[in-house]
C-alpha angles and dihedrals in degrees: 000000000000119000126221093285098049098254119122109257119250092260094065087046091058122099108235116252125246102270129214085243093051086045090050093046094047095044086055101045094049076049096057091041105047086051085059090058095046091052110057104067090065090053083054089053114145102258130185114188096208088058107029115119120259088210139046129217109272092200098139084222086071091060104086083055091040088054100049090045085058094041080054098055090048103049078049097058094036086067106054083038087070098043087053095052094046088050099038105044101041080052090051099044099042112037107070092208101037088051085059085059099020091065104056090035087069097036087062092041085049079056113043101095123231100255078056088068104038092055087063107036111037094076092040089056088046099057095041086060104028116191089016127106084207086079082061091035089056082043090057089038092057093043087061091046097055088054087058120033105066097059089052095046086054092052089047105052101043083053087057094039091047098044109141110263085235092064097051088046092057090040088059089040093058085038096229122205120246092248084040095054092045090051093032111030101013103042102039089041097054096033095102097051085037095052090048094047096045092059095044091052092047087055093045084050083063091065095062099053102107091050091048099041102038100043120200114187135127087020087290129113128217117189120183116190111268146104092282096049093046086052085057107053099040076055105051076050101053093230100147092181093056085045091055097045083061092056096055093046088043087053098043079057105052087044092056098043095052092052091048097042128354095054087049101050077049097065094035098057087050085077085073095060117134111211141118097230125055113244111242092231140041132202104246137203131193090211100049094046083051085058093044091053098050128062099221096105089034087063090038090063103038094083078050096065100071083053098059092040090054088049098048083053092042099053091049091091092063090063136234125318096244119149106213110250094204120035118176110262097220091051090056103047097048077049095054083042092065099028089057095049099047093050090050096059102048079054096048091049092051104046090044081054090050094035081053091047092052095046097057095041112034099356127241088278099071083074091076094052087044087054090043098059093033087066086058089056095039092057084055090059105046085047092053095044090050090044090044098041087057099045109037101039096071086037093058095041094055085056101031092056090043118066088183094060093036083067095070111019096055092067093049094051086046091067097042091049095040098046112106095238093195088075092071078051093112098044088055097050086047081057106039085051101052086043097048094229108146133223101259095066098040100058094081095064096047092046085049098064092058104043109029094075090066083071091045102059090035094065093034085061090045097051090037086055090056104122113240106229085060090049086056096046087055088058095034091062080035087233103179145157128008086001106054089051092058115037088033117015111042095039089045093047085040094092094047100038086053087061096048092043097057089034090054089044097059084043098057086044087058099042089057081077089067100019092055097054122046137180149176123155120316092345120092120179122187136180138205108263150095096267084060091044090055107043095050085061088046099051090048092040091245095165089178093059093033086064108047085047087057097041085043088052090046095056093046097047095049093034080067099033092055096031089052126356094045093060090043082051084054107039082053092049092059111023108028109029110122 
């Protein structure tokens, strides 16, 4: 404020004074910090594979440093989840011939379950860091990361495929460069479904804990400290109240986590809403409104700035991202021509190599009694996606159309999403047993509670995402009922439910390898099916079996995703998107 004279008055001279907010945020983030540092030492532990131990201590004492350990892990693979499905998806959106190959390339790696990685990769992580339990820790780390990133990479590229024509016009017209229009037009654009997502895939990373954590492959064990490795072993014991001292530390966590974290993120991401009315209602969080009052992670970001200027000047050379609105027909043909053939024969040469492997070990044969028992598993999944569509997409929408009851019930569907389910496992064989259910049957409901919330936040984003001025015309024509489902809400929430739907599918594909094989104690239930079938090869290092499962698997997941859930991706990309 100036004084009489001109001059600026004392107060805006005066440098501002520490205040309580800048000392919170900077106490937590040297704690965080300092418990960083604390911990890596124990990831770099010497470790000798022919002598590492196959259980953890399940000392409940143990359980603040095992939950750390698995908080760690998770905030690990959540990283390099995000920088895949930058790269990924921006490849698969925007490259006309990469997206033909792109696309299935992630539907079979949606489908290839867990146990299907580590069994590759376990051996591979020891090697690369011998005598070290950090080769184990970056197998756990990338087990986490295969039950992620998939999810993430969907929501992100139909955000990029379904941006408004508007946006790409003015993108042209300011002539933004390719790294500009990913910061500026991409990112901001495909936050609120990414956010959402996110968060669904870290809390479906929860329910393969105890397979990452606790690592069974070449008859060997591997167990590294953490919640999913004590889960395994008070299980292997049949002790149901250590058991259940892990679920209420595993829910204290993931309360926690999605405070800290995931609410925040939430409120955040509603800054990138793209609507001409403003919502009534936001969704609020005390910790970020405690970040937005200090100026800790204003200064943090300030030596940042020149950075991001250098590389906006720096990317110029590389041209415009402009996608070209006319190509010649007879160039691109000749291009698809090549590019076919070259791809088919990469395809052909593998699958004769693999076709070859399998002759000489199990025999071609073994392919009938892996589809057999895949058509038991897929009936478990077509009965879960029609249960849980009916049940959950009401349900998100509900949530999703009212911020007020977002507020509290987000929280709520966070924990249910995010709890490892596997862990009430053993309560539910207890139960299936006194009851006589068999396993069969019960497998859909074990394979359910890891895979249906993929629908649920799905359609929560995509309600959420509504704009508002549409939601008042609604109410303006007094457009209600039956009516309003079908012309407003389900071809606004289309899009959104489609990812869910394929996501969920390829969930509940990788959930059959727990959900078909139970045990506790002396008890050990089984089911016909292919995730039984898996994760037996797994656990006595039959590479042979192990392949065709998973190839099995494979056929089966893209069959239905081209078959089905690419023509509904279609049909939302041209008719429904808003």
């Amino acid at each position: 404020m100036a004084g009489e004279g001109g001059f600026p008055s004392r107060a805006v001279l005066r440098r501002p004074a520490l205040r309580w907010v800048d000392v919170l945020v900077a106490a937590a983030l040297l704690g965080l910090l300092y418990g960083v540092l604390r911990l890596a030492p124990a990831l770099n532990a010497p470790f000798l594979p022919d002598t590492a131990p196959s259980f953890v201590s399940t000392d409940p004492s143990n359980l603040p440093y095992y939950a750390v350990r698995s908080l760690t892990r998770m905030f690990a693979a959540l990283i390099p989840s995000v920088l895949f499905t930058f790269v990924y998806a921006i490849a698969a959106a925007r490259l006309r011939r990469a997206e033909k190959v792109l696309l299935p390339v992630l539907d079979i790696l949606q489908s290839v379950p867990v146990l299907g990685f580590l069994s590759v990769t376990v051996t591979a992580f020891i090697n690369l860091f011998p005598g070290s339990a950090l080769g184990l820790e970056c197998a756990s780390v990338f087990a986490i990361f295969t039950a992620m990133a998939w999810n993430m990479t969907f929501a992100f590229y139909y955000s990029l495929i379904s941006q408004p024509q508007e946006l790409d016009e003015a993108a042209r017209v300011m002539r933004l460069t390719k790294w500009q229009r990913f910061w500026r037009l991409d990112v901001p654009g495909g936050m609120i479904p990414l956010v959402w997502n996110g968060m669904m895939s870290f809390g479906g990373a929860w329910f393969f804990l105890a397979a990452s954590e606790s690592i069974s492959v070449l008859n060997h064990t591997y167990a590294l400290p953490g919640m999913g490795s004590y889960a395994a072993a008070a299980i292997a014991r049949g002790d149901l109240g250590k058991v259940g001292i892990a679920i209420g530390v595993m829910m204290v966590l993931v309360i926690g986590v999605n405070a800290l974290f995931w609410r925040p993120m939430v409120a955040w991401s509603e800054r990138f809403r793209v609507e001409e009315s403003e919502a009534a209602e936001h969704p609020r969080s005390v910790v970020l409104d405690t970040l937005r009052r200090s100026s800790v992670p204003e200064r943090l970001g300030r030596p940042l700035r020149p950075v991001g200027r250098a590389l906006d000047r720096w990317t110029r050379p590389f041209g415009p991202a402009e996608h070209p609105l006319f190509r010649p027909q007879k160039r691109e043909r000749t291009g698809d021509v090549f590019f076919a053939g070259v791809l088919a024969v990469l395809v052909i040469f593998g699958a004769w190599k693999a076709l070859a492997y399998v002759q000489d070990t199990a025999g071609l044969a073994e392919f009938g009694h892996a589809f057999a028992v895949g058509a038991a598993t897929f009936g478990r999944v077509v009965v879960l996606l029609v249960v849980a569509t009916l049940v959950w997409v009401p349900v998100g929408v509900w949530i999703g159309m009212n911020p007020r009851v977002s507020r509290f019930a987000q929280p709520v569907v966070q924990v249910l999403a995010s709890f490892p389910a596997n862990f009430l496992f053993p309560f539910a064989t207890a139960f299936f047993v006194l009851a006589g259910i068999p396993l069969n049957a019960g497998a859909i409901v074990l394979m359910a509670l890891g895979a249906q919330w993929y629908i649920l936040f799905n359609v929560i984003a995509g309600a959420s995402s509504i704009p508002s001025d549409l939601r008042e015309a609604m109410t303006l024509f007094r457009v209600g009922g039956r009516l309003r489902w079908r012309k407003f809400i389900l071809p606004a929430i289309f899009p959104y439910y489609v990812t869910g739907g394929i996501t969920a599918a390829g969930g509940a594909w990788n959930a059959s390898i727990v959900g078909e094989i139970v045990e506790y104690g002396h008890h050990h239930l089984t089911a016909t099916g292919l995730g039984a079938y898996i994760a037996q090869a797994t656990g006595s290092g039959d590479f042979p079996r192990i392949l065709i499962g998973v190839t099995v698997m494979s056929v089966y997941v893209v069959a239905a995703n081209r078959l089905l859930w690419r023509r509904l991706y279609r049909l939302a990309e041209t008719r429904y998107a808003l």
